[in-house]
N, C-alpha and C positions, 0 to 999 in steps of 0.2 A: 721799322720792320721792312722788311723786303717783299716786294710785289713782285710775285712770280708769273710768267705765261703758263699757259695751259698748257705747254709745249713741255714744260720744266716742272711738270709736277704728276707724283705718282701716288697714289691711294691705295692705301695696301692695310688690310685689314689679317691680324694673326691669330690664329685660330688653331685647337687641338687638345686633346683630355685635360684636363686638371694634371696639373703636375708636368706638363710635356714641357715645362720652362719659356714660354712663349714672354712671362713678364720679365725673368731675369734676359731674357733674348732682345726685347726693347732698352730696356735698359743697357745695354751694352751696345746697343748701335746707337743709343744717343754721344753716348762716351767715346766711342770709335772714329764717330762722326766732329766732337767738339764740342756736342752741342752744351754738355754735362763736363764739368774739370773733374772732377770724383764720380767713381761708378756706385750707388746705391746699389741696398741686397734685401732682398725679403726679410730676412732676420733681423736687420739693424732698424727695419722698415723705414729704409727710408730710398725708396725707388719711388722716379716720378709719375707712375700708374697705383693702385693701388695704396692710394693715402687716404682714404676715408677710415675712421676709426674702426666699424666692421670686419673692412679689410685685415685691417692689421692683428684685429683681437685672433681670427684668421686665418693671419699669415698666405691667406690667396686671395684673388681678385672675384670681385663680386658685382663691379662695375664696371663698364667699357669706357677707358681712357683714350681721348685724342692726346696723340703724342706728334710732333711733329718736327725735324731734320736738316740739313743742308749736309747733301754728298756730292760735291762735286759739281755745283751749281743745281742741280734736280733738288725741289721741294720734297721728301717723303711725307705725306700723313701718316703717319702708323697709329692705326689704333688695335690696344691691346684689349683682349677680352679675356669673359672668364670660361672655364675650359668646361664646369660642371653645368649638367642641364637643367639644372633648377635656375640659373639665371640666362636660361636660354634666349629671353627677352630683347638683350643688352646684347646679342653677339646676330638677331635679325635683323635688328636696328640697322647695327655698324655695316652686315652684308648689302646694304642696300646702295652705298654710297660707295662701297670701293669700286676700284676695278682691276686689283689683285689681292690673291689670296695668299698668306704663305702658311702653311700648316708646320707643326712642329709635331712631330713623333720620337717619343722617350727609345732610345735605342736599348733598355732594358724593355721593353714592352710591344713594341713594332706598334701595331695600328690597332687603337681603344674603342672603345663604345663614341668617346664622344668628339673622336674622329669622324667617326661614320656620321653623327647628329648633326656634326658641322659640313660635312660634304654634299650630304643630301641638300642643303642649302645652298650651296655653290654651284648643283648642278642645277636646281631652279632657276638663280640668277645668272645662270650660265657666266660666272664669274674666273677668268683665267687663274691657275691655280699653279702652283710647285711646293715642295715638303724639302723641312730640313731633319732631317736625323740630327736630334740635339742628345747629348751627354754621352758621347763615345768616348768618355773616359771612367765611364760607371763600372766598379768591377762584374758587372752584369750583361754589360755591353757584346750586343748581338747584332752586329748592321746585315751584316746577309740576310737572316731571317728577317730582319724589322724590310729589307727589301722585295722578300718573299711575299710577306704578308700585303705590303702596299701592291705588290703588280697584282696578284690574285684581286685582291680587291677592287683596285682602281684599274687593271687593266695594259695594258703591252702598253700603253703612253704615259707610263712612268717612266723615266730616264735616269741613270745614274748620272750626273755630272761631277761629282766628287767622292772620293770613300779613304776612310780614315786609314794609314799607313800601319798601322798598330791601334789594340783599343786597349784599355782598363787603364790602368795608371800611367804604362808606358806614352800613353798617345800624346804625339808633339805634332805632328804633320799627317796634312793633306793631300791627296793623289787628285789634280784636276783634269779631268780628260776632255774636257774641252779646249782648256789650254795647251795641256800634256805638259803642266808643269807639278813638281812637287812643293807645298809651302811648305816649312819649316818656323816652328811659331818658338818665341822664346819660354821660360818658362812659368813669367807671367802675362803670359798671351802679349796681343798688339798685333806691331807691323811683323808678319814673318818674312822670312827670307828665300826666296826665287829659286830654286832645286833642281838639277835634271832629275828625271823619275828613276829611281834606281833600279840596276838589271833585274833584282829580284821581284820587283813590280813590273817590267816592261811587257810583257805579256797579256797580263791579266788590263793593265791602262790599253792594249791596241785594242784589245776584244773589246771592252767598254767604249773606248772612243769609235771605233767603227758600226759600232753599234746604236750608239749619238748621232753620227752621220748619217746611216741608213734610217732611221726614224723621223728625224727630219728631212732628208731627201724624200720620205715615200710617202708625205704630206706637201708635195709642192712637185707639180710636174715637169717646169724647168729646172729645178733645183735637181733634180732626179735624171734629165738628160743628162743634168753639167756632170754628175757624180759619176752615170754610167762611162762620160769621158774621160773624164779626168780619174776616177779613179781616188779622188777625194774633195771635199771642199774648204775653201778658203775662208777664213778670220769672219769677212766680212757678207760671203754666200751666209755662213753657218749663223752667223747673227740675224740676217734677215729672214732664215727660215724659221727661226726660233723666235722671233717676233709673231708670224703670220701663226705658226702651230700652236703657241702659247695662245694667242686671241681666240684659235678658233676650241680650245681644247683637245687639241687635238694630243699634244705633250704635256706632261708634267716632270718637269727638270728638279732633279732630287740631290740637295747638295748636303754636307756634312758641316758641322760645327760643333762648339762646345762654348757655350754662351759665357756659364760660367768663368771660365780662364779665358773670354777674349777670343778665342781661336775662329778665325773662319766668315767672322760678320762683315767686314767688309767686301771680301768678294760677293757674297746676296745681296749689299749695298749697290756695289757697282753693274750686278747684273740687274736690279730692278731700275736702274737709271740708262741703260744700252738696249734691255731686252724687253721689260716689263710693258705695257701701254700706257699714254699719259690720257688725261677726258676723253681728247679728241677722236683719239683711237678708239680708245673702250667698247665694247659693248654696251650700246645706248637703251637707258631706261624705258620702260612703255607710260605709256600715258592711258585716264580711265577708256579711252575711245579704243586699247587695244595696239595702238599708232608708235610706232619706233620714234623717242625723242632724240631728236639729233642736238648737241652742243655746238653754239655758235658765239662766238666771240663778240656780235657787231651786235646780235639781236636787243630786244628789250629783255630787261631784268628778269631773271624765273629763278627762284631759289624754294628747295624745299627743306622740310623740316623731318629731322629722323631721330633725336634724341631730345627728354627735356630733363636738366638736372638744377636743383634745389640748390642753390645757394643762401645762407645765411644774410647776408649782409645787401645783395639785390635782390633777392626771388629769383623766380624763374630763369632759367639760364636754358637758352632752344639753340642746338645745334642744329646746322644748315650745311645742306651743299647747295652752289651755287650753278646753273645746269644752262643758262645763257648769260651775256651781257655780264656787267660788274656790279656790285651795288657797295655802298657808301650811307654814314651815317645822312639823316634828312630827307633820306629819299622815302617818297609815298606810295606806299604801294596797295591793293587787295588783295585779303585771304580769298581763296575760293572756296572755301569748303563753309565760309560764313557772308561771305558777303560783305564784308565789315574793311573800312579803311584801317590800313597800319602804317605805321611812318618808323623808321628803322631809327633807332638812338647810340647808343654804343656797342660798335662792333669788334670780335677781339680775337686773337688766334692762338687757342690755347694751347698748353703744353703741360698734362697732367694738371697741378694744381698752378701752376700758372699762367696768368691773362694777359696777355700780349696786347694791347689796344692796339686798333689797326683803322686806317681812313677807306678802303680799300678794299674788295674782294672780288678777284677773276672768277672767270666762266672756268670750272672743274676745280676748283679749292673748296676747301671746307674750313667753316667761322663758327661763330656763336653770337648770337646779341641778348641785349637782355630789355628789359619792358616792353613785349612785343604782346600787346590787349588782344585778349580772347584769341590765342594763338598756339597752337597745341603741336604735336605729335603728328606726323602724316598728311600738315599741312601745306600746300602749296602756294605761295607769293607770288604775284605778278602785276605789270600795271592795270589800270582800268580799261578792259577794251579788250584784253588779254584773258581767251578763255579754258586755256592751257591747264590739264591738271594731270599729275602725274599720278601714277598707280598707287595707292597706297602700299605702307607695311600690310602683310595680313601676320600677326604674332599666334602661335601655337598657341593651340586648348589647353583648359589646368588639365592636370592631372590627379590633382589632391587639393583638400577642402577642409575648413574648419570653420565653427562661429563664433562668435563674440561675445562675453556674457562681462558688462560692466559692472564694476562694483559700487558704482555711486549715481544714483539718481539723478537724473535731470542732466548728464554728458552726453546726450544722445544727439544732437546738435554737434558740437562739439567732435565725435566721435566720425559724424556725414561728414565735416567739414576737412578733417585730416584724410580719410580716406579717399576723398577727391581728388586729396593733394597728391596723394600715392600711385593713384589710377593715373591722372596727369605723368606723371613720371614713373612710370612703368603699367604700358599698358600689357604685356603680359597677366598682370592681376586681374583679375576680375571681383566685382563687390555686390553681392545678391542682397537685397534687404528684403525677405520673403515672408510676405504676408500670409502664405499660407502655412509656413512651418512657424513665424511670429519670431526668427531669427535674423540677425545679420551673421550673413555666411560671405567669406572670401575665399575665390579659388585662387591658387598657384598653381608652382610647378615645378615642387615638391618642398620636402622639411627646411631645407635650409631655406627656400626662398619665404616661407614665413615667417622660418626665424629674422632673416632678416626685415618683413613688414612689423613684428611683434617688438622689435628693436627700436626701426625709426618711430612707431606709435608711444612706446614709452619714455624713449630718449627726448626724442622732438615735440613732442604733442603731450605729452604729460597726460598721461593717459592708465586710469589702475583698471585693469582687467583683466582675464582668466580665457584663455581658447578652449571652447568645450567640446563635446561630439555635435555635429549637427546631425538634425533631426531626417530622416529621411521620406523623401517626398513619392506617401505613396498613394496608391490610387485604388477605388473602390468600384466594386461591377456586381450583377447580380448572375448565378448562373441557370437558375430556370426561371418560369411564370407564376406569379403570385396577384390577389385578385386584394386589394383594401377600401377600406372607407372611413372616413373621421368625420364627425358632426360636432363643427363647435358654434357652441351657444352661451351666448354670455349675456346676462341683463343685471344694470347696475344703479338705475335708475334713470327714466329718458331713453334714448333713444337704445338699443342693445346691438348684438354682435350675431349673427346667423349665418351661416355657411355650412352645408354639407360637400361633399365629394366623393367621389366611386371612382378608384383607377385601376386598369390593369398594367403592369409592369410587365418586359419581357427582357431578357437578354439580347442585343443586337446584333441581328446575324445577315447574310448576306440572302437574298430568297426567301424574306420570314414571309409565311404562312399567314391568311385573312382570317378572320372568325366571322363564322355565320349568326353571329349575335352580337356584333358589333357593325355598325355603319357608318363610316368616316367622312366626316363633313369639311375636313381640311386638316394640313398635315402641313408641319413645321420640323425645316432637318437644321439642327444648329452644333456648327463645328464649336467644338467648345475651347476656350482659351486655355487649359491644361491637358488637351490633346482627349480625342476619341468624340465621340456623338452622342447628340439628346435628339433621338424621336419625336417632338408633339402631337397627339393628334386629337384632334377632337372626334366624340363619335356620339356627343348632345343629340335627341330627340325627343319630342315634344314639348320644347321646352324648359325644361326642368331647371338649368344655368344656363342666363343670358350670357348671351355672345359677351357683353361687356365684363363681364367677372374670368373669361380665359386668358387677357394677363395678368392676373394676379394667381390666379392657378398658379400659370408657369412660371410666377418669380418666386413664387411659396416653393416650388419645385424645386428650382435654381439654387435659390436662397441653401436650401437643407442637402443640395449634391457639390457647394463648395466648401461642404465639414459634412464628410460622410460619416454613420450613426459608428461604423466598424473602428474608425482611428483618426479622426475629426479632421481627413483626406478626402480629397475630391473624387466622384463619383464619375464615371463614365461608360458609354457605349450600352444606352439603356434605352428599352421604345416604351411609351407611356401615351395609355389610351385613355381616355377621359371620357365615361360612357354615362355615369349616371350621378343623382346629385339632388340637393335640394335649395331652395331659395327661400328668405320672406319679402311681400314687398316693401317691408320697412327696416326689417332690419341687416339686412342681407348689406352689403356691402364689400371693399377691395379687400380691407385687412381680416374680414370672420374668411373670405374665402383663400388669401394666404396662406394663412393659418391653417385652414383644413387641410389643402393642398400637402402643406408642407408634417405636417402632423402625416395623411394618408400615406405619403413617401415612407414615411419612416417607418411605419408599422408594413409595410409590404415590403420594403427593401429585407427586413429579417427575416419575412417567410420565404425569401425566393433565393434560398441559402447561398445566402453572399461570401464574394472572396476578395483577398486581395491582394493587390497586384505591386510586383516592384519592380522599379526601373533596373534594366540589362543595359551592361556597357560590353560593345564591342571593346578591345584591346587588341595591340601590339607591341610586345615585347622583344625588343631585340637585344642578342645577347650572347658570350661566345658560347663554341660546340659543347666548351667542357662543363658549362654550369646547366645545360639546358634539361637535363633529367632532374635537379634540383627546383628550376623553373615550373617545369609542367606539372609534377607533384604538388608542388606546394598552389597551382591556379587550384588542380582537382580537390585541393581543403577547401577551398573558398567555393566552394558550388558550381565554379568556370566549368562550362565544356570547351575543350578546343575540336575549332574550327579549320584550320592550316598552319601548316609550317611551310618556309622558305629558306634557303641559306643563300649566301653571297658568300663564298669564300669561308672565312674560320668564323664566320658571324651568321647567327640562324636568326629569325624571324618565325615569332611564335604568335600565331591570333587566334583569339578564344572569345567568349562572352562570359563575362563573368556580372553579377547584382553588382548595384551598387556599393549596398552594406558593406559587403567584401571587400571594398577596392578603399574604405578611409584611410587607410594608412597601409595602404601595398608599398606605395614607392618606396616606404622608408623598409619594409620587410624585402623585396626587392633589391635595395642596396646592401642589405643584410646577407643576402643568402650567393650574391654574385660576388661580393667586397667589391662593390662599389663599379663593376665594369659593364651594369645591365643598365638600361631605360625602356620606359616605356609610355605610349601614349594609346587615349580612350577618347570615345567619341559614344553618345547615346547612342540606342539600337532600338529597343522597346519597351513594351511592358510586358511582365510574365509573371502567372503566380507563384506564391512565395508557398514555402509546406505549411503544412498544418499547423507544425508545433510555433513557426514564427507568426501567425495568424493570433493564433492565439496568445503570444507572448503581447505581443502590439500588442491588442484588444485588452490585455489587462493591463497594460503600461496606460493605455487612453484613460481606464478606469481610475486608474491610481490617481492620475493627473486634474482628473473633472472635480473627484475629489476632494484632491487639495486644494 
């Protein structure tokens, strides 16, 4: 294999809706490039991203594949992603290690929902960006508007650089106005032929190309005198302002293609190897200190880790980018995220589903190794001594949830064990084992992304089980003052059981009000581990309960507020005065006063007419103009209030609160009611009561269940 400098090598991750042809677009710059003698097709399935069985069952990409090139001596990385946002996971990964983007927008559609999901990420990692208008042969093909949509959107530093001569069937040739030449592609695509731009073009190519010129001229202020002089710029001006604009984002250079038939892929070849940045250039990573990582060729070894994928036959396979110095199989190095020595074994450079073993890997490439012990996702490698750690991924919050309900006994082992393996390799997932709902619940982010966990579970792990509704986690309060007492007494022979207790309960408010028949003798505020506050207070006189028996009160307390009496839900934001009480001094002891304690809670929790509360998720939904009356209607079914809207362009931004209950399966009614061009994401907010009648439904679903 060929050892590349960092000088020669480009990292470039593809990006843009489902369907925008990003993977038949890799695929054809392999073939373009050599690297492939036969161009694979989604249909035949047999292109070199998208080969895991999933996929193919499919027919899209569900994985993020390193792909990698040789154009003209420049190394590409291309990794391809998937365009829907249920595997949104796989495509923050990959942004983390490029440092170029290219987007692909369907010239039937202009600019998607998961265009926008993917830019938002490019503008965080302030990663250099340009768009290709792919299928200007579609008879639906709209490039003007699909350019409309992109400048609205993304702004005057979108650039045309190319625009298709003809679209629908007819389209053979390209208008490059940067060159100011015409390509002319055969008519099963390849090498096309060199063209003066013809008359009837000549106009609309000088407005575009002058237009090229001015935008990168007024991003460079020598570049800008020279234009004012000369009146235009040269080959090699216009290449190096398009370097520097590109870096700083300043431009985003918008060229044409048509993947499918070949057309157009080499020249985005040869511009990401003249114009594009290689490491050195790049915009440099941060580290956790906040600290701009600079790449350096000489330093000691630093390699981090951004993807971990399953193989059969080694385990664990951790993709790396390499961010100083080279590294090589035997070398020793420390995680830092564990402390723990690693020593590198076989290193390899993939290309889809094949492994290139390699001795070798420079400062800005990206490899893979495999048996790298206790070595995850977002770790960083370095020597001993070396305290260097780079920022982690941070992967989006689920969106949607489900639980587990096995069907055979004693898999529950078994069950922890594969779902490690999952989390390992896609930390997008998340895996709740919830003792207080007594479910395992996994979040995603959204149907398909579980279909696909519900897939490798049963495929790989042999695994028989059912995804049910998870139980909803909710919370119990009281909303006035109620006054109880329990005396429990127990003799059974020997020694016996005595404890009374006298509590007042109150609703917890900000300013609560003293009683002039109660006297506090000390006072316990305890944040509680499912959110909201427990009051203690003691207000014991004369004796009556020794100091020694108030914690066991307050575990009998505790005990009975994490299965509250309403929906066997935790209890919060309660003050509890502990005023009177009885002892013996023989039989009295921890557990008769537990047991009071806990017995008194519950009989004063029902007088002090309890409610209860359910979790509120803020949301935002983003989504085009014409679905968003169909949006806001259908939050107003689910109980949502909205909160604001925003637009950017033909894309609103809708934020509400909507319960939880509401939101188990939105994403999938969501892609139902937009056909598939809305997303959205949720984060908690708080707790608020639920009506009456669902009070009451809970309260007898608890009943039912004690029951049985």
């Amino acid at each position: 294999m060929n050892v590349y400098s960092p000088s020669r090598i480009r990292n470039v991750v593809m990006l843009g809706h489902s369907g925008s042809g990003k993977t038949t677009m890799s695929e054809t710059m392999l073939y373009e490039s050599g690297t492939k003698k036969r161009r694979g097709s989604i249909e035949e399935k047999t292109t070199s991203s998208d080969y895991h069985e999933i996929e193919h069952q499919k027919e899209k990409s569900v994985f993020g594949t390193l792909l990698n090139l040789d154009w003209r001596g420049n190394k590409i990385n291309l990794i391809d992603t998937p365009g829907t946002a249920d595997y949104i996971g796989e495509v923050v990964g990959a942004l983390r290690v490029a440092d170029t983007a290219i987007f692909n927008l369907n010239a039937d559609y202009g600019v998607e929902v998961g265009t926008e999901l993917h830019w938002s990420y490019t503008e965080k990692y302030n990663i250099p960006s340009l768009f290709i208008v792919n299928k200007p042969d579609s008879d639906h093909s709209d490039f003007q508007r699909t350019i409309d949509m992109a400048k609205e959107r993304f702004g005057r530093g979108v650039v045309v650089v190319q625009y298709p001569y003809s679209e629908g069937e007819d389209f053979h040739a390209i208008i490059d106005v940067l060159k100011m030449t015409m390509y002319e592609f055969p008519e099963d695509g390849g090498k096309p032929d060199k063209l003066p731009i013809p008359d009837s073009h000549r106009s609309q190519a000088d407005l575009l190309h002058n237009e090229l010129v001015e935008t990168v001229a007024e991003n460079d202020e020598t570049l800008l005198d020279l234009y004012l002089e000369q009146g235009e710029l040269t080959e090699s001006q216009m290449q190096q302002g398009l370097q520097k604009s590109l870096l700083n984002r300043d431009i985003f250079p918008l060229f044409c293609c048509c993947a499918k038939r070949n057309m157009g892929t080499g020249r985005v070849m040869g511009f990401l190897g003249n114009v594009a940045p290689n490491p050195l250039e790049a915009n440099p990573p941060l580290t956790t200190e906040g600290e701009k990582l600079e790449l350096d060729e000489e330093a000691d070894p630093l390699m981090f880790m951004f993807k971990n994928s399953s193989e059969s036959h080694v385990g664990d396979m951790l993709y790396f980018k390499v961010y100083r110095g080279s590294v090589e199989p035997g070398l020793d190095l420390v995680n830092h995220t564990t402390g723990n020595a690693v020593r590198l074994s076989g290193l390899y450079l993939p290309n889809g589903d094949q492994r290139n073993e390699t001795d070798r890997i420079l400062t800005g490439d990206i490899g893979a190794a495999v048996k790298l012990k206790n070595t995850g996702v977002n770790d960083t490698l370095h020597p001993k001594g070396n305290e260097v750690q780079i920022e982690p991924i941070h992967f989006p919050e689920p969106v949607i949830r489900t639980a587990i309900e096995l069907k055979h006994e004693g898999e529950e082992d078994k069950l922890g064990t594969a779902l490690h393996q999952l989390q390992r390799e896609d930390p997008s997932l998340k895996v709740e084992h919830s003792q207080e709902l007594k479910q395992v619940i996994i979040h995603g982010q959204g149907e398909e992304h579980l279909a696909v966990i519900e897939h490798s579970l049963k495929t790989r792990f042999n695994l028989d089980f059912d995804f049910v509704q998870p139980r909803i986690p909710y919370r119990e309060t009281i909303t006035k003052p109620a006054r109880a007492e329990y005396k429990h007494k127990k003799q059974s022979g020997g020694a016996g059981q005595y404890g009374a207790v006298s509590m007042l309960m109150e609703p917890l408010k900000e300013n609560m009000p003293e009683h002039s028949d109660l006297k506090v003798r000390n006072t316990q505020e305890i944040e509680l581990d499912w959110g909201g506050k427990l009051i203690f207070r003691n207000c014991i006189v004369g004796g009556v309960i020794d100091n020694r028996f108030m914690p066991a009160i307050l575990k009998g307390i505790m005990e009975k507020m994490e299965s509250g009496p309403l929906s066997n839900c935790r209890v919060r934001d309660i003050r509890i005065s502990i005023y009177d009480g009885d002892m013996h001094s023989v039989d009295s002891n921890d557990a008769a006063f537990r047991t009071a304690a806990l017995m008194a809670f519950k009989a004063g929790f029902m007088k002090a007419d309890p409610k209860l509360l359910e979790p509120v998720y803020n949301i935002e939904v983003t989504v085009p103009a014409d679905h968003m009356g169909d949006v806001m209607g259908d939050i107003s079914t689910r109980r949502g209030q909205i909160m604001g809207m925003d637009s950017e362009g033909s894309i609103q931004k809708i934020k509400a609160q909507v319960p939880l209950e509401e939101l188990d399966h939105y994403a999938t009614r969501l892609k139902s009611i937009t056909h598939g061009s809305a997303r959205y994401s949720r984060s908690f907010s708080h707790y608020a009561r639920v009506p009456q009648d669902i009070q009451q439904r809970v309260m007898e679903e608890t009943m039912q269940l004690q029951e049985a």
